[in-house]
N, C-alpha and C positions, 0 to 999 in steps of 0.2 A: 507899859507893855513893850515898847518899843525898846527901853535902858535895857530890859528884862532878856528882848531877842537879842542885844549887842552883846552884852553879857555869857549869851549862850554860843554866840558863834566866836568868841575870844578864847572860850575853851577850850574847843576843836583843836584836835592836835593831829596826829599822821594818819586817823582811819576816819575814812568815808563816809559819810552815813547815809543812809536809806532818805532822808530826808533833801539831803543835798544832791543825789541823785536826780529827784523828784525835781527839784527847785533848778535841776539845768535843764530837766528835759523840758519843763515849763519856760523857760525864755529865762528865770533872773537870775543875775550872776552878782556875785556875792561882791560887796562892797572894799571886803576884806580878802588880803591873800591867807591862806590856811599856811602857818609856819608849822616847819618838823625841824626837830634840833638833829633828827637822825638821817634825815636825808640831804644830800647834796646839795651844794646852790646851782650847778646844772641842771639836776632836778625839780629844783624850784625853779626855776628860768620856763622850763619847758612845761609844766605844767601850768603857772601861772599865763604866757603868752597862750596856750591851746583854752582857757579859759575865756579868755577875753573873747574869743571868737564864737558867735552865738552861733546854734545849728540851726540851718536854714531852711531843711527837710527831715521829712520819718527817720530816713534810712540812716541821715548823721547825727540825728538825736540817736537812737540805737547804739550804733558807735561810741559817743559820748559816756552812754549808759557803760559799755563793755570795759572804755578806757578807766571809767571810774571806780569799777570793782577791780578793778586787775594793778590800780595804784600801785599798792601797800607792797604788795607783792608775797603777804604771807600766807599763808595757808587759813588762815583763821580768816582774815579779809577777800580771798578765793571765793570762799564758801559763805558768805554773809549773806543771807537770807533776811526776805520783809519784817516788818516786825510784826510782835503777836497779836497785836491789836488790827491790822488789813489779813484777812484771810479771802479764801478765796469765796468762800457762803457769804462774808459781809458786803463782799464786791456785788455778787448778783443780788442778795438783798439790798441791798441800794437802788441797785438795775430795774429793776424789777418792781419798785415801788415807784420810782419815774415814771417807766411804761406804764403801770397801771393807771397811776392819777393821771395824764395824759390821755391816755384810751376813751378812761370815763367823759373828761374832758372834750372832747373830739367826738363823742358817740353825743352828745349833746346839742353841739355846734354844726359838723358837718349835715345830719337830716333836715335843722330848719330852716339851712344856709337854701339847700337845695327849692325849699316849697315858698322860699320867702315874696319872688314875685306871684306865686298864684294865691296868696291867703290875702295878702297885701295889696293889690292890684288898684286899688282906690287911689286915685293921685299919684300913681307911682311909687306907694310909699316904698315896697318893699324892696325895689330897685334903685331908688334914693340910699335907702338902705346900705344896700349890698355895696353901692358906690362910696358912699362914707367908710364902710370900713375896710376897704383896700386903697381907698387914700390916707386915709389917718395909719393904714399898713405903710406906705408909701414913708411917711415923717417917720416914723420908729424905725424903719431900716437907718436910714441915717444918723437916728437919736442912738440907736442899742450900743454900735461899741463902746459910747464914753459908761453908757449905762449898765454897760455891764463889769466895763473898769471899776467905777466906783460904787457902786450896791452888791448885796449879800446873791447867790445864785438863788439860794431856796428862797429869799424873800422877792427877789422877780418872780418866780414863776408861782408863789401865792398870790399875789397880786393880778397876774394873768388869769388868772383859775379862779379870781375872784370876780375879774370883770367876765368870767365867762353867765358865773352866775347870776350879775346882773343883764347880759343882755336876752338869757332866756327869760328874765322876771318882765322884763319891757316888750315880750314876744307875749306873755299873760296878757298884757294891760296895754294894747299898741296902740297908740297915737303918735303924733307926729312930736310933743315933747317929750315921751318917753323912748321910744325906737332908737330917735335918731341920734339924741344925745350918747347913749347906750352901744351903739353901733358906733361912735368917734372915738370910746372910750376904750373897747373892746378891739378895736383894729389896733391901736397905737401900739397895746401891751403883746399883740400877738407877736411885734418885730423881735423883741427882748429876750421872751418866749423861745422863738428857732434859733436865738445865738445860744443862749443858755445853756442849752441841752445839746447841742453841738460841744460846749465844754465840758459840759459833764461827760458827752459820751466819751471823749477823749480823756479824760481824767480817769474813768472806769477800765478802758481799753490798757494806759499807762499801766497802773494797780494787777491789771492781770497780768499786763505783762512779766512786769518784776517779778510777782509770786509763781508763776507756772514758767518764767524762762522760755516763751515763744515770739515770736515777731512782734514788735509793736506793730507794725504798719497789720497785720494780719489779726491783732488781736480787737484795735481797732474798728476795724471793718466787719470783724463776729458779731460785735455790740451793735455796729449800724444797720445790719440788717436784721437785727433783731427787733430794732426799734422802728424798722419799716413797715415789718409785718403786722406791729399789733398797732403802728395805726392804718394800715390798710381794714384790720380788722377792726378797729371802732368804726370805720367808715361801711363796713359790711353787715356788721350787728346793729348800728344806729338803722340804718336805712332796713331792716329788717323786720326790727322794732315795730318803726313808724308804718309800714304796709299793712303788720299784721295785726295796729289799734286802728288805723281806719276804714280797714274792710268791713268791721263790726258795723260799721254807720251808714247806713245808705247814702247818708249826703254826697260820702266822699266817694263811694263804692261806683258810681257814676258821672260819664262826661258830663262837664260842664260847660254850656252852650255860652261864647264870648257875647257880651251885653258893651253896649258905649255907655254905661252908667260909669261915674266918676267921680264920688264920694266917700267920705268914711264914714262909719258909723261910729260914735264915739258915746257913750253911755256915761251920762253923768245923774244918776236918777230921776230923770229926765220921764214926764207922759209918754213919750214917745219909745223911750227904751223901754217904757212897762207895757205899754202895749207889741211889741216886738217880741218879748220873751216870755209874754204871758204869764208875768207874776204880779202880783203885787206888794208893793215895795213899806211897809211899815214901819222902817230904819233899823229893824231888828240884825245884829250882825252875821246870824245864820243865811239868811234871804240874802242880805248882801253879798255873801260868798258864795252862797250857788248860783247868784246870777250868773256869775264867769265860768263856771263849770255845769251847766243843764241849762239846754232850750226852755224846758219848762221841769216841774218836779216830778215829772216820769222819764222822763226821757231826757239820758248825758248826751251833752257833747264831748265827743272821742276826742276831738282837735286839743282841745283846755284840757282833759286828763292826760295828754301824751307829751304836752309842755309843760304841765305838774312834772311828769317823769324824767324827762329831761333835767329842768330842775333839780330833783332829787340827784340824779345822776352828774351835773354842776357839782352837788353840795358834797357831797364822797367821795371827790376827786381833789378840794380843797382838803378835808379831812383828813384823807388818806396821804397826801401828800406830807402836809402839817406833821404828822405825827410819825407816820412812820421812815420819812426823807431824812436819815440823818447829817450830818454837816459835811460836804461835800470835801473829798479829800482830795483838792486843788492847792497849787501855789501859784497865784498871781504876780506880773509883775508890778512890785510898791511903786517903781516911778511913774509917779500917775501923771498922764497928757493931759493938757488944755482942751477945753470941750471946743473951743475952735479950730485948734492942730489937730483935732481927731475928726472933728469935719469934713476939713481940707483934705486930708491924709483919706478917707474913704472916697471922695469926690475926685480924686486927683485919676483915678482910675477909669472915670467916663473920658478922659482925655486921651487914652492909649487905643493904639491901633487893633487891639482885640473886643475891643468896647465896639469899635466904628463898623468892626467887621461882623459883630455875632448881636450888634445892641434889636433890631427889626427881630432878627430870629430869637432871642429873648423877650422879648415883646408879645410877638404871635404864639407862646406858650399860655400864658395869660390872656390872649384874647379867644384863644380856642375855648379854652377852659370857662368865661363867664359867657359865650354863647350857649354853653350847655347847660349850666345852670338856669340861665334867665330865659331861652326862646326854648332848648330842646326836650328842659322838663315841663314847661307849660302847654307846648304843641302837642308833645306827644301823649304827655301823663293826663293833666289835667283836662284840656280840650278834647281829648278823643277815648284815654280809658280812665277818667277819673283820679281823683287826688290820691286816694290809696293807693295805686300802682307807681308813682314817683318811686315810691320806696324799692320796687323789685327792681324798677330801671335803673335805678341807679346803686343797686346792689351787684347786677349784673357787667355794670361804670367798672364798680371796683375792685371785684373779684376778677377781671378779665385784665385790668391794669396791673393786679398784686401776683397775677400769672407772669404777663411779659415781662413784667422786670426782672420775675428769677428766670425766665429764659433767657434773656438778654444777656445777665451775670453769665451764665454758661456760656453764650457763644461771642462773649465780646472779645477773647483772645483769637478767634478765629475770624471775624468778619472786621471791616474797620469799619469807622465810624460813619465815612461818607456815602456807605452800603445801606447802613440805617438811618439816613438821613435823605436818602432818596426814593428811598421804597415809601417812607414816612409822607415823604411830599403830593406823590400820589395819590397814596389812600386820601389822603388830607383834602387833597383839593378835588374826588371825589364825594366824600360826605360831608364837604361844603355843597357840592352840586345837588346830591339826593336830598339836603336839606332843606333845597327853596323847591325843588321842582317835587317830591312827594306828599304828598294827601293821603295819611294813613287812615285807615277806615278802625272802627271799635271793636273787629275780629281781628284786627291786624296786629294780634299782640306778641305771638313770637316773632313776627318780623322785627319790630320792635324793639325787643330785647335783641335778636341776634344785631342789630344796627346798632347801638348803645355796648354792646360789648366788645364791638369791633373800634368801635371811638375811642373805649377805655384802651385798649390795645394802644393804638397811636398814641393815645395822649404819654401813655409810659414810655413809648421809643421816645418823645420828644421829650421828655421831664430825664429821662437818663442820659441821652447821649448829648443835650444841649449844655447840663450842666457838667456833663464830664470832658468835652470839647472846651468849655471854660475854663475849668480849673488847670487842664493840662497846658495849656496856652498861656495862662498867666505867670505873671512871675511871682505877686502875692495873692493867698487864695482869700483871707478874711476879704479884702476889697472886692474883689470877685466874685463871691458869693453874695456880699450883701447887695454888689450893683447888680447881680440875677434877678434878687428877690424885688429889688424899685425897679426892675422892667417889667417884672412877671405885675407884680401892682398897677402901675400905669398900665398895661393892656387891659385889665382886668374893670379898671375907673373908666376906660374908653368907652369900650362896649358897655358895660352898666350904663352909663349917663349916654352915650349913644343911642339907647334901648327907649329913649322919652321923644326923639325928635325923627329919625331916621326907621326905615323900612327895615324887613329881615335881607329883600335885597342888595339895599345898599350897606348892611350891616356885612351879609355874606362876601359882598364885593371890596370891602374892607382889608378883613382877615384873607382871603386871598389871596390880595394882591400886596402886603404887609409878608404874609408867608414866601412868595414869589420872593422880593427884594430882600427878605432875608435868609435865603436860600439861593442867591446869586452873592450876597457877602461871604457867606461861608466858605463857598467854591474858590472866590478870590483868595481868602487866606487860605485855604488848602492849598493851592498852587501856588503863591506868593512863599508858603513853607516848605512846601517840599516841589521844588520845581523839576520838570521832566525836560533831565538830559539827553538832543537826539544821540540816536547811535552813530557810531561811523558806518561810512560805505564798506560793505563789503564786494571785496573783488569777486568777479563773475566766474561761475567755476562751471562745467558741463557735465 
C-alpha cells in the first residue's frame, strides 16, 4: 500500500490536486517535492520553501488552500472543482449519520447518568459509579491523542457506542461486579469519543469548504453547531422519555422519604428474592426474565422497561453508526508519535501560565456540574416530587442551557468575556446559597423547574466562555482542550467521591470557594494581558 502511495505521488506533475489540497490543510506535507519540467527553478524554490512551512491557524490553512489552486496558473486549474465522488449531499450524509448515532447514544446515557445516585443509593453504588466514570474519563483524555493517531475514527467511536451498550446492560442487572466494572469501561472510551468527532467535524467543515468556496473557519463552525444542538436534544428527548415512563408507575410518581438503610438488594435466585417479587422461581427462562422486568406478573416495573429502552436505543446507535458512517474523508498525519512524546507533548501544557491562571476555573465547571446531578436531582426530584419528575428537571437543565448558548453566540461580539464571567459568578455563588438554605415543599414544583433552568443558563455561560477564554489564550488548542476536558473530570471525581464522606454544606463550601479562586485567576490574566494604561494629566482649563 504504501510502494503503491509512493508510486502515485512520483507521478504528479504541475497540477494540484484536490487531494493534496486536503493533505496540507490537514498538517502532512508531502515527503517529496512535485517537479514541473515547465516551470521555473525560482518557482520551484518558492513553492517548495512556502511548503515546508506548516499553517498554524484556520485563516492560513485557507490561504494555503487559495495559493494551491491558483499554482498552475491556468485557467483549467482556476477552475478545478472537488471531485465527483465528495458532493455536497454526501458531506451532510455523513454529518448527519454522526449526529444521529450520537444523539441515540447520548439520549441513553445522559437520563440514567442523571437518576444514577437515586436508584442506586445502597452503599453508594451509584455515586461510586458516576466517580468511576469520570476518572477512567480523566486517563482517556491523556490516552485519546496517541489513540486517535493510531486507530481507524469509525472504529473508535464503535467501540464507544459499544460500551455505551454495555453500561446500560449493567444498569439492568446492577451490582457492584457489574456497574462498576462497566462504568471504568464506559468513561475511558468516552475521551477518544470528543476527540474523534472534533476531527470529523473538521474534516466535514474542510469538504464543504472546497465544494461550496466559503470560509473554512465559518464552514466549520456551521457543523459545530449543528452538532451542539442535536446533542442538546438527546439530552431534551432522553430526559423526556424517562418522565413520561415513570409517571405511569406510582412508585416513582411520589417522593421518596430518605431511610439510613444501606444495602443492596442483589437477586441470585435466592428464598428471599422470591419472596420479594412474589414469584416463584422454577428455573423456567420466561420466570427468569420477568423477574427483572415485573414486581410481580400483573404488575411492570416502569424502571426495567425504560432501561430495556435505553438499550434498544444503545443498540441503533451502534447500528446506525456501522452501516451507514461511511470512511471518513480525512488525511492524517503518517508520522506517527511515540505514545510517550504524545504524553509529554499534552502534559507539557499543565505547565503554562494559562493552565496556572484558568486551571480552579476549569475545575469548578465540573464541580458545579456533578453537584447537580448527585445532590440537586436527588433533593429536589426524588426526595420532594418523586423519581419521575428528574426527567422534567432536568429537561428544563437543558432546554434553558441550549437557549443561552445561542444567545451567547449572538451577543458575544458585543459584550467581552469578563462581562459573562462576572455576572456568571453571581448567579453562581447565589444558587450555591438557595441550595443549602431551601426546603422545597411537594407543591413547590414550578419553583423548581424555574431554579433548575436558571442553573442550566449559567452552567452554558461557563461551559462557553471558559472554554473559549482557553482556547483563545493558548498557543496550541489540541493540548488545550484535552487539559479542559482532565479538569472538567477531576472536579467532576471530586464531588462524586466527596458526596460519600462530606456534607451538602461542606460540599457547597467547596465549589464556592474553588469558583472564588478561580475567578480571582482569571482577573489576573485579564489584566496581566491587557494592562491599563493611566492617562496623562490633563492641564486645567476654566
Amino acid at each position: 500500500m504504501m510502494a503503491k502511495e509512493s508510486e502515485d505521488e512520483d507521478q504528479i506533475t504541475d497540477v494540484v490536486s484536490h487531494a493534496e489540497m486536503r493533505a496540507m490543510l490537514w498538517g502532512r506535507q508531502r515527503e517529496k517535492n512535485v517537479s514541473d519540467n515547465s516551470m521555473s527553478s525560482k518557482a520551484d524554490d518558492q513553492v517548495t520553501s512556502h511548503r515546508a512551512e506548516r499553517p498554524t491557524s484556520l485563516s492560513e490553512e485557507w490561504k494555503e488552500l487559495k495559493r494551491l489552486r491558483s499554482t498552475d496558473g491556468t485557467p483549467e486549474n482556476l477552475n478545478m472543482g472537488p471531485p465527483k465522488t465528495h458532493t455536497k449531499g454526501s458531506v451532510w450524509k455523513n454529518f448527519v449519520a454522526l449526529c444521529t448515532g450520537l444523539m441515540l447514544a447520548f439520549m441513553s446515557f445522559l437520563p440514567l447518568r442523571n437518576i444514577q445516585t437515586s436508584i442506586f443509593s445502597d452503599y453508594y453504588l451509584g455515586t461510586i459509579s458516576l466517580g468511576l466514570i469520570y476518572g477512567s474519563f480523566v486517563i482517556g483524555c491523556m490516552i485519546s491523542p496517541w489513540l486517535v493517531q493510531n486507530a481507524r475514527p469509525k472504529g473508535l467511536i464503535l467501540l464507544s457506542l459499544i460500551s455505551h451498550v454495555f453500561f446500560v446492560t449493567s444498569n439492568l442487572f446492577p451490582s457492584f461486579w457489574t456497574l462498576l466494572p462497566m462504568s471504568v469501561l464506559f468513561g475511558f472510551f468516552q475521551a477518544p469519543l470528543w476527540s474523534v468527532q472534533e476531527l470529523l467535524i473538521g474534516s466535514y467543515g474542510t469538504s464543504y469548504s472546497t465544494i461550496t468556496g466559503i470560509r473554512i473557519e465559518r464552514s466549520i463552525h456551521q457543523f459545530q453547531s449543528v452538532f451542539v444542538v442535536f446533542c442538546h436534544t438527546a439530552q431534551i428527548l432522553g430526559n423526556l422519555m424517562q418522565s413520561i415512563t415513570l409517571r405511569f408507575d406510582d412508585n416513582y410518581s411520589h417522593a421518596k422519604i430518605p431511610t439510613e438503610k444501606n444495602h443492596i438488594t442483589i437477586c441470585n435466585n435466592s428464598s428471599m428474592c422470591q419472596e420479594e417479587f412474589h414469584v416463584t422461581y422454577d428455573g423456567d427462562f420466561g420466570q427468569k426474565f420477568m423477574r427483572y422486568f415485573a414486581e410481580d406478573f400483573e404488575k411492570l416495573d416502569y424502571l426495567q422497561i425504560l432501561k430495556l429502552f435505553y438499550l434498544c436505543l444503545a443498540c441503533c446507535s451502534v447500528i446506525l453508526i456501522g452501516c451507514c458512517l461511511r470512511k471518513p474523508d480525512i488525511i492524517i498525519n503518517k508520522r506517527k508519535t511515540p505514545f510517550w512524546d504524545k504524553i509529554c507533548d499534552v502534559s507539557s501544557f499543565f505547565r503554562t501560565k494559562t493552565f496556572l491562571m484558568l486551571g480552579l476555573l476549569m475545575t469548578f465547571t465540573g464541580m458545579q456540574q456533578a453537584i447537580v446531578i448527585s445532590d440537586v436531582t436527588k433533593m429536589y426530584g426524588t426526595n420532594t416530587l418523586g423519581l419521575g419528575m428528574i426527567g422534567y428537571i432536568m429537561m428544563c437543565y437543558g432546554t434553558s442551557q441550549l437557549a443561552m448558548l445561542l444567545i451567547i453566540e449572538k451577543l458575544q461580539k458585543r459584550l467581552k468575556p469578563v462581562v459573562f464571567v462576572l455576572k456568571g459568578f453571581l448567579v453562581t455563588q447565589g444558587l450555591l446559597l438557595v441550595l443549602y438554605i431551601w426546603e422545597p415543599r411537594s407543591d413547590s414544583v414550578y419553583s423548581i423547574l424555574g431554579f433548575m433552568s436558571l442553573w442550566g443558563a449559567v452552567d452554558a455561560v461557563w461551559q462557553s466562555q471558559v472554554q473559549g477564554i482557553l482556547v483563545s489564550s493558548a498557543a496550541r488548542k489540541e493540548p488545550a482542550v484535552i487539559c479542559y476536558r482532565v479538569c472538567q473530570g477531576v472536579g467532576l471525581c471530586v464531588v462524586f467521591f466527596s458526596s460519600i464522606v462530606l456534607s451538602l454544606l461542606y460540599k457547597v463550601c467547596l465549589i464556592g470557594s474553588t469558583l472564588v479562586l478561580g475567578v480571582i485567576g482569571y482577573l489576573v490574566m485579564e489584566v496581566s494581558n491587557n494592562p491599563v494604561t493611566p492617562q496623562e494629566n490633563r492641564a486645567f482649563s476654566v
